[in-house]
DOTORZA-587956 format. One line per field, with one value per residue (C-alpha): x, y, z; residue number from 0; residue in one letter. Coordinates in nm, 2 decimals. Each point is the difference from the previous one (the first is absolute). Last residue first. Layout:
<rs>
x [X, ...]
y [Y, ...]
z [Z, ...]
seq [NUM, ...]
type [A, ...]
</rs>
This chain:
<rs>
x [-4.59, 0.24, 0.16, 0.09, -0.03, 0.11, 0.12, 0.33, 0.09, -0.13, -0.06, 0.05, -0.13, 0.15, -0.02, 0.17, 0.19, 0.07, -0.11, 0.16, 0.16, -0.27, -0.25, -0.31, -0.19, 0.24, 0.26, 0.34, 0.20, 0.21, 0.32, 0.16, -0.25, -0.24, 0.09, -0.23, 0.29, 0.31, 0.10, 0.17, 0.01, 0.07, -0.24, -0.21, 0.05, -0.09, -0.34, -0.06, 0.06, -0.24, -0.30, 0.00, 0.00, -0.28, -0.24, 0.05, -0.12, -0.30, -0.08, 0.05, -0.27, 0.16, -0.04, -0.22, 0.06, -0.35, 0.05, -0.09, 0.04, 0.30, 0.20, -0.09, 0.02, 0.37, 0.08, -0.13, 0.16, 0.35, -0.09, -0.10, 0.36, 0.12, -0.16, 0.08, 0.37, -0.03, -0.12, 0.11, 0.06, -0.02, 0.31, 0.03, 0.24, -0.18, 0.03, 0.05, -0.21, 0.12, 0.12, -0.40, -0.09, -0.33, -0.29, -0.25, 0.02, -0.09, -0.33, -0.07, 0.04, -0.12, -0.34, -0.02, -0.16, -0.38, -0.17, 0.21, 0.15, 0.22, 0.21, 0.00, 0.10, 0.27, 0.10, 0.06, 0.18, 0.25, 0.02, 0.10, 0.24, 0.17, 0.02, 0.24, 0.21, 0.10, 0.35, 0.03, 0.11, 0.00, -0.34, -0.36, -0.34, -0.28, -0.43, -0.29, -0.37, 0.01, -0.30, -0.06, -0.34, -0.22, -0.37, -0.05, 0.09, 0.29, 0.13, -0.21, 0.22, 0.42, 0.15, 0.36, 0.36, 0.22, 0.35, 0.23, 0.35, 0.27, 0.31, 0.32, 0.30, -0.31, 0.00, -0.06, -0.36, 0.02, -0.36, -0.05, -0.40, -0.11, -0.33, -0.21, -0.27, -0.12, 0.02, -0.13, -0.30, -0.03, -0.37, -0.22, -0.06, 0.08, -0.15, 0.07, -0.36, -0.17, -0.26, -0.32, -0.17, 0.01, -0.18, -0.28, -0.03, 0.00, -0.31, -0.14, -0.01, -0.12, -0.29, -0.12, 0.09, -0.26, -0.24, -0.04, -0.07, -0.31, -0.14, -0.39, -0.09, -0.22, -0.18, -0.14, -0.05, -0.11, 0.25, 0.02, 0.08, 0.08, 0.26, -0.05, 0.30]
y [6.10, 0.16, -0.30, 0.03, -0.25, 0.15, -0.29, 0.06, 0.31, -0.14, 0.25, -0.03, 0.41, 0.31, 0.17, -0.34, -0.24, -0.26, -0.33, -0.18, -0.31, -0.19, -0.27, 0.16, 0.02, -0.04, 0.26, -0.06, 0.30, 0.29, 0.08, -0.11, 0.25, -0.16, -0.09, 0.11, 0.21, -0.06, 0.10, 0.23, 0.12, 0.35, -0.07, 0.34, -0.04, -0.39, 0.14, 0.27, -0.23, -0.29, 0.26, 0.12, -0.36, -0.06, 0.28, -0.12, -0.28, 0.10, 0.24, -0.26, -0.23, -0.29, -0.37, -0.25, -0.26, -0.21, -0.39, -0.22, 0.24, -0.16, 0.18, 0.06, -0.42, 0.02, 0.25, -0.24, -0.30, 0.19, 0.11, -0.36, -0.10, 0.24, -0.13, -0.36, 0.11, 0.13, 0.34, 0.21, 0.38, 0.24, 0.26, 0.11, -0.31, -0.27, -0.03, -0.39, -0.23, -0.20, -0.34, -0.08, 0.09, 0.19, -0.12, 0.31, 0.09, -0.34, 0.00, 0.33, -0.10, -0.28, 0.12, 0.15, -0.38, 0.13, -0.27, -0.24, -0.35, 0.06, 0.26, -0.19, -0.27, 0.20, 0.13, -0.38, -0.12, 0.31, -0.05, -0.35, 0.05, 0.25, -0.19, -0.25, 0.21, 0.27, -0.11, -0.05, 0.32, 0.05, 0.15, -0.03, 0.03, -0.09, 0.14, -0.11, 0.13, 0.35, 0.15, 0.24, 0.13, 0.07, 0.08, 0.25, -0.28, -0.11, -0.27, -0.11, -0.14, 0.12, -0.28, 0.19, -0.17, 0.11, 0.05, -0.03, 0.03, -0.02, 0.15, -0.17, 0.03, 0.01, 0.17, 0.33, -0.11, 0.13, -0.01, -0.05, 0.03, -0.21, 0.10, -0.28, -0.04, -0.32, -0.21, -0.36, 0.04, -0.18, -0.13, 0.19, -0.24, 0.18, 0.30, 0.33, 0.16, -0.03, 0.22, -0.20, -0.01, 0.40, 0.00, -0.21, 0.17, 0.40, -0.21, -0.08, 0.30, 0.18, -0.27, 0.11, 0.35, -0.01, -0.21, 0.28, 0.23, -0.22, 0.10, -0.09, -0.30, -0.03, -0.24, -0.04, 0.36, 0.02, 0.12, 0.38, 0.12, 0.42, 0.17, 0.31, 0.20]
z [-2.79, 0.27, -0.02, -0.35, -0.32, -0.32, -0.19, -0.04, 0.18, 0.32, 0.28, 0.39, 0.05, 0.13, -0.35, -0.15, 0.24, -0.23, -0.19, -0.28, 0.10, -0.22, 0.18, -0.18, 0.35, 0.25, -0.17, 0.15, 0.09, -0.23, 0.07, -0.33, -0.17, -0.25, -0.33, -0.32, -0.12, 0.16, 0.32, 0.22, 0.35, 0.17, 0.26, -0.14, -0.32, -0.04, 0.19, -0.20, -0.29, 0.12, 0.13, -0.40, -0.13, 0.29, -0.11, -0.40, 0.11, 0.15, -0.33, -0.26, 0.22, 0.16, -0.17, 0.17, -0.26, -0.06, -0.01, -0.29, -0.25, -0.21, 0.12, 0.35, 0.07, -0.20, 0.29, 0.25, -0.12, 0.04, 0.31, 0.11, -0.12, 0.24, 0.24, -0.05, -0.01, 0.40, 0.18, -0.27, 0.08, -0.27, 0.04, -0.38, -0.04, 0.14, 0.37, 0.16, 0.24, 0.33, 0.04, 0.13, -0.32, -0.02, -0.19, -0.03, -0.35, -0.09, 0.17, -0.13, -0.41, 0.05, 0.10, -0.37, -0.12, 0.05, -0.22, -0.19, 0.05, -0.25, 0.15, 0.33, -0.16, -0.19, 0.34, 0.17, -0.25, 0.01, 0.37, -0.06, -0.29, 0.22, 0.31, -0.15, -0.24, 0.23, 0.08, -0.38, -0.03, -0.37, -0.02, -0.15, 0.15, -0.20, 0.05, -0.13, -0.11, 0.11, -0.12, -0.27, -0.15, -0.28, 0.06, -0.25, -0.25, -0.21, 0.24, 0.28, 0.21, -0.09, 0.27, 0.14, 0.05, 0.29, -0.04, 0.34, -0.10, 0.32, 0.01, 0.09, 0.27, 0.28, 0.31, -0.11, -0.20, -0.37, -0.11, -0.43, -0.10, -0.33, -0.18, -0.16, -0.29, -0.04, -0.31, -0.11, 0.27, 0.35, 0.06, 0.23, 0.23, 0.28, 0.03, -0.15, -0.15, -0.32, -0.07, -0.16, 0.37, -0.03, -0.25, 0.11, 0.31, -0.21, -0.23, 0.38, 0.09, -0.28, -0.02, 0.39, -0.10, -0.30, 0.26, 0.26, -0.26, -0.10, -0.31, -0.01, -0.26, -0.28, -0.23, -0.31, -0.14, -0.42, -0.15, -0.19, 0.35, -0.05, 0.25, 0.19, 0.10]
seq [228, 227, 226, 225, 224, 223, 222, 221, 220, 219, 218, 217, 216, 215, 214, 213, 212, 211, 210, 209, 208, 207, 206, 205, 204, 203, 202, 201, 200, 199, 198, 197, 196, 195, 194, 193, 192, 191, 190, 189, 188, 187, 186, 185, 184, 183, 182, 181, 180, 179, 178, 177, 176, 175, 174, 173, 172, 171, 170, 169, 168, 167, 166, 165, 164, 163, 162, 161, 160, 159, 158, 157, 156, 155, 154, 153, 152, 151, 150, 149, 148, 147, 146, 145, 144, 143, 142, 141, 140, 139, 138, 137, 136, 135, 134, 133, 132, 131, 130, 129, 128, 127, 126, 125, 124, 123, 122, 121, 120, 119, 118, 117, 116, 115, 114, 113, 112, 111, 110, 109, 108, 107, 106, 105, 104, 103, 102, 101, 100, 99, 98, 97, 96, 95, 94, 93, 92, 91, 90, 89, 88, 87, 86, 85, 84, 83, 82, 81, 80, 79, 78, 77, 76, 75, 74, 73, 72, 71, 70, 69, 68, 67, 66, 65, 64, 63, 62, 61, 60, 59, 58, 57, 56, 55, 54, 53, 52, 51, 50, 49, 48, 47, 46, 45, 44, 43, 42, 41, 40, 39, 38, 37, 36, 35, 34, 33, 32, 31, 30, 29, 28, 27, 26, 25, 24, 23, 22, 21, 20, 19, 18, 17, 16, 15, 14, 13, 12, 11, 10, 9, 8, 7, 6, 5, 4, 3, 2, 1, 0]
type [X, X, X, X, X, X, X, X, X, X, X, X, X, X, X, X, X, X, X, X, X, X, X, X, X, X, X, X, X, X, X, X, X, X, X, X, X, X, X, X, X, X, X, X, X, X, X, X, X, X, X, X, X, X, X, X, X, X, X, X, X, X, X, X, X, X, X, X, X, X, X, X, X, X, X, X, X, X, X, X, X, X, X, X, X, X, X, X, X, X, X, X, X, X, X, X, X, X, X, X, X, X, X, X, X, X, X, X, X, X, X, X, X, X, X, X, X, X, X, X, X, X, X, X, X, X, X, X, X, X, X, X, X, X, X, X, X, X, X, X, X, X, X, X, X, X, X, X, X, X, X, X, X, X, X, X, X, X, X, X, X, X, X, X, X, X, X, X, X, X, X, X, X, X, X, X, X, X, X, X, X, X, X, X, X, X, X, X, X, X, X, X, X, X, X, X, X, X, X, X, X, X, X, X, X, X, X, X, X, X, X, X, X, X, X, X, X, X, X, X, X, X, X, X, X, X, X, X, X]
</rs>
């Protein structure tokens, strides 16, 4: 396609492919400086939307409320986000009052502080009490309270999108339903749906009394793990 200069020519330049990407790159820099991220002076706002989890420990006459408040950044854009911003712990056992407020301090500062806050979430999990944990009912082991408080923060961490849920295909569990009844049959056991049979062992990986010798193999019917890999 030929096209026609009515102007006289005062200057030209050679298009540089190098440069477009240079200027692309630094247009995608500037944008991305404009995003706002979680850090800690990111001032509070009027209103925060919060989810509240309820955990039932064994040894205590009370439950306890854990609701944990979320920072909306970048509202209205296609960079929108949630982030845990703070966290409150509620109960009637005042037994718990003292190291509660602490560790509840110490989260929402870890919230605010920003960056990759989902270590928590593992470093909770693993406290143990030395008096010994407790099963859930579904057989789910709890090493102490604080671990079971980082479950809770871990599910809220899924749903809002922080962490990634490493759900089983329709067809694996489907498989271990299956393996669950002919197993229930066969030791002449019963129990309800989504329980595991009473004789089932301790899971090591998901921590759920779940697992049993399936087609000559250590199996857990909760999240799928198996010796034989």
């Amino acid at each position: 396609m030929s096209v026609k200069i009515d102007k006289k020519i005062t200057g030209f330049a050679v298009k540089n492919e190098a440069d477009d990407a240079a200027k692309a790159a630094e247009a995608e820099a500037a944008a991305a400086k404009e995003i706002e991220h979680m850090h800690e002076n990111v001032g509070r706002p009027d209103v925060l939307i919060g989810s509240t989890y309820k955990i039932k420990p064994p040894m205590s006459d009370h439950a306890l409320y854990i609701t944990i408040n979320d920072i909306v950044l970048n509202p209205d854009t296609d960079h929108e986000m949630r982030r845990p911003y703070e966290i409150f712990l509620n109960s009637k056992n005042m037994d718990y009052f003292q190291w509660v407020v602490a560790l509840t301090r110490v989260i929402s500062a870890v919230f605010r502080k920003g960056g990759d806050v989902t270590f928590l979430v593992e470093e909770m999990k693993n406290v143990f009490d030395p008096k010994g944990g407790y099963f859930k009912p579904g057989g789910r082991f709890m090493p102490s309270l604080v671990a079971e408080m980082g479950y809770a923060i871990e599910t809220h961490m899924k749903t809002i999108g922080l962490l990634q849920s490493e759900d089983m295909s329709e067809h694996q569990r489907q498989i271990l339903d299956e393996k669950r009844d002919e197993y229930l049959e066969k030791k002449g056991e019963t129990a309800k749906d989504g329980d595991f049979p009473e004789s089932a062992q301790l899971c090591m990986k998901c921590h759920t009394k779940a697992v049993i010798l399936m087609d000559g193999c250590m199996t857990c019917l909760n999240c799928g793990d198996s010796k034989c890999g």
